[in-house]
Each structure stands twice: as C-alpha cells, then as structure tokens.
C-alpha positions in Angstrom: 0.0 0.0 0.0 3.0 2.6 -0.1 4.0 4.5 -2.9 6.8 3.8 -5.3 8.7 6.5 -6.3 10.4 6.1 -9.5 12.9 8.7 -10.6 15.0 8.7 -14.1 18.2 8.8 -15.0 20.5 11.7 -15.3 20.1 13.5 -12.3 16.1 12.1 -12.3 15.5 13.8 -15.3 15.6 10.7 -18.1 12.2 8.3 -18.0 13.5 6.7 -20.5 12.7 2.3 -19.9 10.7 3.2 -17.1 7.1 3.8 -18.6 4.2 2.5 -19.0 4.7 2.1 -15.0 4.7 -1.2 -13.9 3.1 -0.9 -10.4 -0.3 1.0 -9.4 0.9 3.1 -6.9 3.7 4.5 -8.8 4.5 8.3 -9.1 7.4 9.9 -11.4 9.8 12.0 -9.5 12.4 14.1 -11.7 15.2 16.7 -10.1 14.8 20.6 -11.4 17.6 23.0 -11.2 18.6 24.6 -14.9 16.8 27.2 -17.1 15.2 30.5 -16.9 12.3 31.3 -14.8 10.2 32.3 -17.8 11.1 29.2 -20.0 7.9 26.7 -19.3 7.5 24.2 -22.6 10.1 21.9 -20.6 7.1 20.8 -18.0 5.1 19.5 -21.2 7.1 16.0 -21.3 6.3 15.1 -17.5 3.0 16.4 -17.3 1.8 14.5 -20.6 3.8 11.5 -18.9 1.5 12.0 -16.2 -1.8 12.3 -18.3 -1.2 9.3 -20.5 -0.1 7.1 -17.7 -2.4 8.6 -14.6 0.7 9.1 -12.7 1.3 12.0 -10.1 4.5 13.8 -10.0 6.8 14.9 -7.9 9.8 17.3 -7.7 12.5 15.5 -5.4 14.6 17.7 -5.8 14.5 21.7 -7.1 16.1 24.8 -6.0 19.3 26.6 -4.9 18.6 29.9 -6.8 17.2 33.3 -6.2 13.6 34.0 -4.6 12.4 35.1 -8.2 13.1 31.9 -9.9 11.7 30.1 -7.0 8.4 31.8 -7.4 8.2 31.2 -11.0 8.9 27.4 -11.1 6.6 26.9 -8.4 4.2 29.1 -9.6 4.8 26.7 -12.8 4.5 23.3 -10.7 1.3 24.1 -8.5 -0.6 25.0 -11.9 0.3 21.8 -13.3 -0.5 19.8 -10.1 3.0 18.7 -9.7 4.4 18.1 -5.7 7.9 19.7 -5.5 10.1 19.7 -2.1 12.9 22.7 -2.0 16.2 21.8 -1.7 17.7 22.4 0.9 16.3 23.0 4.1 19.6 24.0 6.2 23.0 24.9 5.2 25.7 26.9 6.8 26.6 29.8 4.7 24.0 29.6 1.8 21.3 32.1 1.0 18.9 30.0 -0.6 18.0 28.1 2.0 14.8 27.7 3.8 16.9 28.1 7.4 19.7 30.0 7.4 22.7 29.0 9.0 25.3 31.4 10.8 28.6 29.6 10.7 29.9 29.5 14.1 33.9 30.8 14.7 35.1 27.7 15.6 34.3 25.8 12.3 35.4 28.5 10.4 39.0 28.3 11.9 38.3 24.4 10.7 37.3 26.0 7.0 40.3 28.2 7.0 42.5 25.8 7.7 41.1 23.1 5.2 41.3 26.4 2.4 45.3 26.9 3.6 44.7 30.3 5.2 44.3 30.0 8.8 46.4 27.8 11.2 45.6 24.2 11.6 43.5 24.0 15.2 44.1 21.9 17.9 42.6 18.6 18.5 40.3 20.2 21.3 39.2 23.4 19.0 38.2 21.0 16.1 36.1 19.0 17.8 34.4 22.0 19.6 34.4 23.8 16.7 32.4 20.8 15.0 30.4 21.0 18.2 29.6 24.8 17.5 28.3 24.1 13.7 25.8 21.2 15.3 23.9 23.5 17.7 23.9 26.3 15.2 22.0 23.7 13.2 19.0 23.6 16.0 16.3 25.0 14.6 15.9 27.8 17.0 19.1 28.7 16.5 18.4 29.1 12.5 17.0 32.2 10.8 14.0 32.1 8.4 14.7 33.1 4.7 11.8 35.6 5.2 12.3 36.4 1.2 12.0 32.5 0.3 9.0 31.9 2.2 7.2 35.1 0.6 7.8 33.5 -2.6 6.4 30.5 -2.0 3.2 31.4 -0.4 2.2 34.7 -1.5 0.1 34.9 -4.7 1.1 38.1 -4.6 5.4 38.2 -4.8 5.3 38.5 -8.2 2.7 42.0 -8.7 2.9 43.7 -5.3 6.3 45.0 -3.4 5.3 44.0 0.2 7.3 45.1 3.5 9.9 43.2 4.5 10.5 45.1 7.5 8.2 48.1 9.3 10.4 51.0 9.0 9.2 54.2 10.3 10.5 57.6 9.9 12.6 59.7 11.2 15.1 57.3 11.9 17.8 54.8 10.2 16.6 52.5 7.0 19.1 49.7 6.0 19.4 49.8 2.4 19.2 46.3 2.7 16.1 46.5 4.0 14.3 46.8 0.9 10.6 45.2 -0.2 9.5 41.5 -0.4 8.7 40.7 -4.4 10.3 39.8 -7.8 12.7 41.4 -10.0 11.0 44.7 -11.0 8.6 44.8 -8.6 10.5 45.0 -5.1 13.9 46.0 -7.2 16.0 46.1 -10.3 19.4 44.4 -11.1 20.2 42.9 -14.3 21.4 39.3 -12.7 18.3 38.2 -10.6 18.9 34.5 -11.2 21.2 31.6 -12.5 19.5 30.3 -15.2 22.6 28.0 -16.2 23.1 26.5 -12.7 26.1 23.6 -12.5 26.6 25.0 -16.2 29.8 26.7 -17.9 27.8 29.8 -17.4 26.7 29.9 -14.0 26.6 32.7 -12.2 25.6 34.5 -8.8 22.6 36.6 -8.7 23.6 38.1 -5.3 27.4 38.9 -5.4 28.3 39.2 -2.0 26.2 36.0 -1.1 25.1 37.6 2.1 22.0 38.1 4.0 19.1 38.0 1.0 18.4 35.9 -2.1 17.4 38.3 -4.5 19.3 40.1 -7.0 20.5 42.4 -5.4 24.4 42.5 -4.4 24.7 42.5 0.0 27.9 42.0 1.3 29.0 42.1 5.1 29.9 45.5 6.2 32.9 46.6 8.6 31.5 49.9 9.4 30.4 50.5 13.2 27.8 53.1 12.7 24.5 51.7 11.0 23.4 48.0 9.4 25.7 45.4 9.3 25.5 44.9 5.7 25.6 46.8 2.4 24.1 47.1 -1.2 27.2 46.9 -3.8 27.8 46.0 -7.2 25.7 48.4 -8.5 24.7 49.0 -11.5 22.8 51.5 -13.8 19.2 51.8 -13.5 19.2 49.3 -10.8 17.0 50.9 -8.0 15.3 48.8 -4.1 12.2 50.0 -3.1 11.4 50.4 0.7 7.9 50.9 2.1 7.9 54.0 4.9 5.7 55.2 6.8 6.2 58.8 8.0 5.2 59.5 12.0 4.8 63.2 11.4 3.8 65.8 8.1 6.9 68.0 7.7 10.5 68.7 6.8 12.8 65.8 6.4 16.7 66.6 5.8 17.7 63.1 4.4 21.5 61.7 4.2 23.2 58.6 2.8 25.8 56.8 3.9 27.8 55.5 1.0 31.1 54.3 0.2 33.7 54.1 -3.3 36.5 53.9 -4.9 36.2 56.4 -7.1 34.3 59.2 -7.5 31.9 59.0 -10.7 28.6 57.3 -8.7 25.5 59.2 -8.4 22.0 58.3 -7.0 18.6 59.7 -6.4 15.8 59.3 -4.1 12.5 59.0 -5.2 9.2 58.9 -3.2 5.8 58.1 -4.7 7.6 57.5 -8.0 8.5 61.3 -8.0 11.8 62.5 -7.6 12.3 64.2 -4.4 16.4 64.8 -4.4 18.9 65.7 -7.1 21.1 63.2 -8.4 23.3 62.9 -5.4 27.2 62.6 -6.3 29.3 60.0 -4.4 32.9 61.3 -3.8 35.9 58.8 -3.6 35.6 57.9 -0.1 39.4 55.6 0.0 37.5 52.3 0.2 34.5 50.3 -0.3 34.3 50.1 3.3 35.3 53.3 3.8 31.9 55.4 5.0 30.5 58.6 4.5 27.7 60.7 4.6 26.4 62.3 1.9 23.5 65.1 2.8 20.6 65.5 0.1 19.3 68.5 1.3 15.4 68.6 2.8 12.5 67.3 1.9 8.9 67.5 2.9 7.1 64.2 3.6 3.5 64.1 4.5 2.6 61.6 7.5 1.1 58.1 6.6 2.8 55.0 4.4 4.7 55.9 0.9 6.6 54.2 -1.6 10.7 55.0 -0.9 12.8 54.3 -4.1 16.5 54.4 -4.3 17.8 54.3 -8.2 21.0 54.4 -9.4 22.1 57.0 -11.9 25.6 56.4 -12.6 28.4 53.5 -10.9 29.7 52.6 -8.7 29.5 52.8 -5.5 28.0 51.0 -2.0 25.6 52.1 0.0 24.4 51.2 3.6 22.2 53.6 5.0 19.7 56.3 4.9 18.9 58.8 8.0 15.5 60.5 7.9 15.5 63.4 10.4 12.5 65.7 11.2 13.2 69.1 11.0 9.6 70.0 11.7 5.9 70.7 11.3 6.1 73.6 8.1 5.4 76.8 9.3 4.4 79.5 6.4 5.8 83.0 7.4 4.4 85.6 4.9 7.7 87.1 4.6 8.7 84.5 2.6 6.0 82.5 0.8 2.2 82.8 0.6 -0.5 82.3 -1.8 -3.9 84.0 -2.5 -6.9 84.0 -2.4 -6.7 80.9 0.0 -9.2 79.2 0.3 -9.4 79.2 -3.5 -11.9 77.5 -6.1 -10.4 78.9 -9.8 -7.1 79.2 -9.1 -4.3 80.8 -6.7 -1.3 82.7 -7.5 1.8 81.8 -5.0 4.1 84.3 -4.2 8.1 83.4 -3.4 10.4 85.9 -2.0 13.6 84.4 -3.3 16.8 86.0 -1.4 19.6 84.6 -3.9 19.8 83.4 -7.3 19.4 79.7 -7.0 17.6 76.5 -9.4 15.9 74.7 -8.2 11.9 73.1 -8.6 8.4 74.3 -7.6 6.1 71.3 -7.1 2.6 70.4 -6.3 1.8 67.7 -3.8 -1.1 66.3 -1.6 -1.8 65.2 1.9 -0.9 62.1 1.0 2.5 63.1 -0.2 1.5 62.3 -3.7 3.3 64.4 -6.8 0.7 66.5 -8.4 2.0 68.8 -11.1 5.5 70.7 -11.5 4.5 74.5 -11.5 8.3 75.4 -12.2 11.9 73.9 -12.7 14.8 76.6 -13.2 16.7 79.6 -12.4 14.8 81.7 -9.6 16.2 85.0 -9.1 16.4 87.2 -6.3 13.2 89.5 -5.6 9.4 88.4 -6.0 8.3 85.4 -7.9 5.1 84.8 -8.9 3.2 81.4 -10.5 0.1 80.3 -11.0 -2.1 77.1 -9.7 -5.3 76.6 -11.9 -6.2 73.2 -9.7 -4.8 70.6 -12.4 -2.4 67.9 -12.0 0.5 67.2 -14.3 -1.7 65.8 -16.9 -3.5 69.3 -16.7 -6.8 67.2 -15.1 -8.4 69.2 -12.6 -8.3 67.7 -8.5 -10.5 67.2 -6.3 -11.5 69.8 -3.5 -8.2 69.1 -0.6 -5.7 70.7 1.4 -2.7 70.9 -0.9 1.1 71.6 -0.9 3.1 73.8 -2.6 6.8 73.1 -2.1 10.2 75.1 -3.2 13.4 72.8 -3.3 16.5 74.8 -3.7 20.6 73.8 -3.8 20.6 76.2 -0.5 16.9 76.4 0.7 13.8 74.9 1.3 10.2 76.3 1.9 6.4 74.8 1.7 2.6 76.8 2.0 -0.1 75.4 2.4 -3.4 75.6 0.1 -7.3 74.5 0.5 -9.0 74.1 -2.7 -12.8 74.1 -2.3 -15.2 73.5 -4.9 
C-alpha cells in the first residue's frame, strides 16, 4: 500500500525504460535546477507523462537559486499539479536556504585551515568547533529566509512589493532592507537568477552572497555606525524599493551613507515615484568600506505609508544607509512665501520671495505626499516670484477639493505653504 517512487536517469530527469509504470501506486519524481524562470515548454514531457499514464508527480529535488526563480517554477509546478520539495532545508553559509545558518567561529578556523589560510587548530578546537556548527543547526538557532518563504506562499510576490521590515521615519533605513517581491517589482538588477546553474555559465545573482536571495548585491559590512551589511555592485538603472511610513507631516533633511573607490557614482531618491532629491554625487571615499555621509538636502514628507525608491544614476558605488530626520511641522511665514486667495476655487497665485539666485523646482503635492504637477523647474532670481495654480495635476486634469502643498526645493533652501481648494 506505499508509494513507489520512481525517478530517471541523469540526475532524475531521463524516463526513459521506465514507462508504462509497472506498479499502481507508482509516481514519477524528476530533479529541477537549470533554465530560466520564464522558460515553461520543458514541463510538457512530465506532465503528458503524467496524463497518458495517470501518474502524479513529484519534484525530489528543485532549487538553490534566487527568490524570483523560485516563485516562478513553483508558480509553474502548482498550476500543473505537480508536488515539489525545495532543496535544501539548512546549510551553513547559503542564502537560498529555507533556514539559514550562521557559521559558528570555531568551524570557520576548521574552514580556513582546510582552504590553507588559517592555522591548523588543535585537536580540542576542532572538535568544539564541530560541536559549534551542530547546535547552530538547531532549529531555534536558524534564521527564516523571510524572502524565500514570501515566494512561495504569496500569490502576490510576483505583482505587489510588500514590507519586508516596518520602517518608520525619522530614523535609520538599511538599504538592505528593501521590499518583499520579484525582479521589478521590489527591485531592479540585471542578474536576478542563475538560469545555467552547474553549467559553464553559471553565475551569482547576489554577489556578495550575504544576508538576502534576491538580485540584489549585499555584502558584510565593517563599518560601526549603521546595518551590518551593504548594497554593492551596483549597476545603472538598478533601483530597491522600501515601504515607509512617516510619523509626522513636515520637513525631512535626508542623508546617505555610502562608500567608493572612485568618485563618478550618483543616485537619487524617489518617493511616490516622484523624484524628491537631485542626483546625489558620491565622492571617492578611499575604500569600499570606507563610509561617509552624503547630505541631500530637505524634503517634505506628508505623515502616513509611501513608496521609498533608491535608483542608481551612474556606478559605482556602496551604499548602507539612509537617516531620515524631522526638521519640523512647516510653518508659512508671509515674509517669505504665501498664496492668495486661499481658500481658492479657480485658481491661486503663489508668491516666493527668493533671497539669492538659485535653481531649483516648484512642485505640487497632496496630503498624501502624492506628486501633483510641476508648476516650475529653473533659475529663480532674487526678488518676487510669482506662478500660478489653476487646480490641475501634471496631466493638466483638474483635483479634487483638498488641502494641498506647494513646495520650493532649492541647492541652498527649502520652503512649503499650504493651500485649501474648495469647490
């Protein structure tokens, strides 16, 4: 009354000899490990197997790649009915594990030696060291892959960019710390899997193999201050997306801390999918591990949960972390800014009182810290200003009746009014 698991040949892949199945409780089990996460015609040999013969399947064996080819292929093997089992459950040192392992100090020094760059340790240390790697095995001593598990049992990893930790602001954000989801939803990076695994072509989709299975490049950082990792590697147009949610309505000044070894990288941070920094320019700090802070100047951030967006504009560079601090609620001072009439209905005219020639951007947003239309991006010049709001958003569509934003982002200054449209 037990089932008989038959696999093929070559790695469990090859049925050849071994059908029509010559018990009644039989199943096929095959081994899947190579191709592309979008290729899917190679499932139509076992699964007409399995029609012609009324035999299940089951995947003995499949994994050890990234989070987004793991949600593809089984994605692929649930629609087709076919049982899979992820390999492997535990290891010390991998990232695409189920149950991450920390490798303890003591097998290390055993590793080291065994790759001829560390001592050889005593009789007493190699045994405890072996000792060590045991209990680091115990389950409660494991971490979760968090990003792993997401892809397997939520429909919705490969459409929605979910949290994968709850980061308020002001405060620190790892940028390591970036969203649950797929290539292109939660991030970009041009290598996101290993479609040629055990192959001449094989190649790491996370290059520091540290901390995350995504595409995304996280080594181990030295520096005290902050995460203990880092985003490197980096690429053009790569970007990690971060969901926020910020305690207070007011005036952020934001820095990054970021790292290089030369002095051609440049970033920008975007919030809502609207730009709300310049490119920021990395200097050649003297090392990759070699930190500094880079100020972006400040930005205003309405309270509640946004979309956070770091993209890369030019390599290369790491980057660790961003500090959000509140500078405070916005406080319009007449002398400087205003708008009338306000209330409005038709239209308002805002009045800026620049004090020195400066470029900079004149934007629109709404409570919900939501771009609405670019009034002006340019040269301001010293004296009076003045522009014009009809009520339309960027696609010149009028808005809804609200309590709006008007904000002035400057190289040197800063300043926000607020408006109440009523219709």
């Amino acid at each position: 009354n037990h089932i008989v698991f038959i696999e093929g040949n070559w790695y469990g892949n090859d049925f050849t000899s071994l059908t029509p199945p010559f018990d009644d409780n039989m199943a096929y089990s095959f081994h899947h490990y190579v191709g592309p996460s979008d290729q899917t015609n190679w499932v139509n040999q076992y699964v007409g197997m399995s029609q012609d013969y009324n035999v299940p399947l089951w995947v003995g064996e499949i994994g050890e790649n990234s989070n987004h080819w793991a949600y593809h292929k089984i994605k692929l093997f649930d629609e087709n009915n076919i049982g899979w089992s992820w390999w492997n459950y535990k290891h010390n040192g991998s990232v695409s594990t189920l149950l991450g392992i920390d490798v303890p100090p003591g097998f290390r020094s055993i590793l080291n030696y065994w790759s001829n760059i560390g001592p050889r340790p005593s009789q007493s240390n190699a045994e405890s060291g072996l000792q060590e790697l045991v209990s680091s095995y115990l389950i409660e001593n494991c971490r979760p892959n968090i990003g792993l598990l997401a892809a397997f049992n939520d429909p919705d990893f490969g459409t929605q960019a979910k949290p994968y930790k709850d980061h308020h602001i002001p405060g620190l954000l790892a940028a390591v710390d970036y969203d649950l989801g797929i290539n292109g939803v939660a991030y970009q990076d041009d290598v996101y899997e290993d479609p040629d695994k055990f192959g001449g072509n094989s190649t790491s989709w996370n290059n520091g193999w540290s901390y995350r299975n995504d595409g995304v490049d996280i080594e181990k950082s030295t520096d005290n201050i902050g995460a203990n990792y880092n985003v490197g590697w980096t690429n053009l147009h790569d970007w990690t997306g971060y969901t926020i949610t910020a305690d207070s309505s007011g005036m952020y000044s934001i820095r990054v801390r970021v790292a290089a070894i030369e002095g051609n990288g440049r970033l920008q941070i975007y919030y809502n999918n609207e730009p709300i920094t310049g490119e920021i320019g990395v200097p050649n700090t003297g090392g990759w591990q070699n930190w500094q802070w880079r100020t972006t100047g400040d930005h205003f951030i309405d309270a509640g949960q946004g979309l956070l967006q770091v993209k890369i504009k030019n390599i290369e560079f790491n980057i660790k972390d961003m500090d959000f601090i509140f500078l405070g609620e916005i406080q319009p001072t007449i002398d400087i800014y205003g708008n009338f009439p306000n209330p409005f209905t038709n239209g308002t005219t805002i009045v800026l009182n620049i004090t020195h020639d400066v470029s900079g951007t004149l934007k629109i947003y709404n409570t919900a810290g939501h771009f609405v239309k670019r009034l002006y991006d340019g040269s301001f010049t010293q004296g009076n200003m003045v522009f014009d709001w009809k009520g339309n958003d960027q696609y010149n569509k009028a808005v809804s009746s609200g309590v709006y934003f008007y904000h002035l982002d400057t190289e040197k200054f800063s300043s926000s009014g607020k408006m109440l449209l009523i219709k």
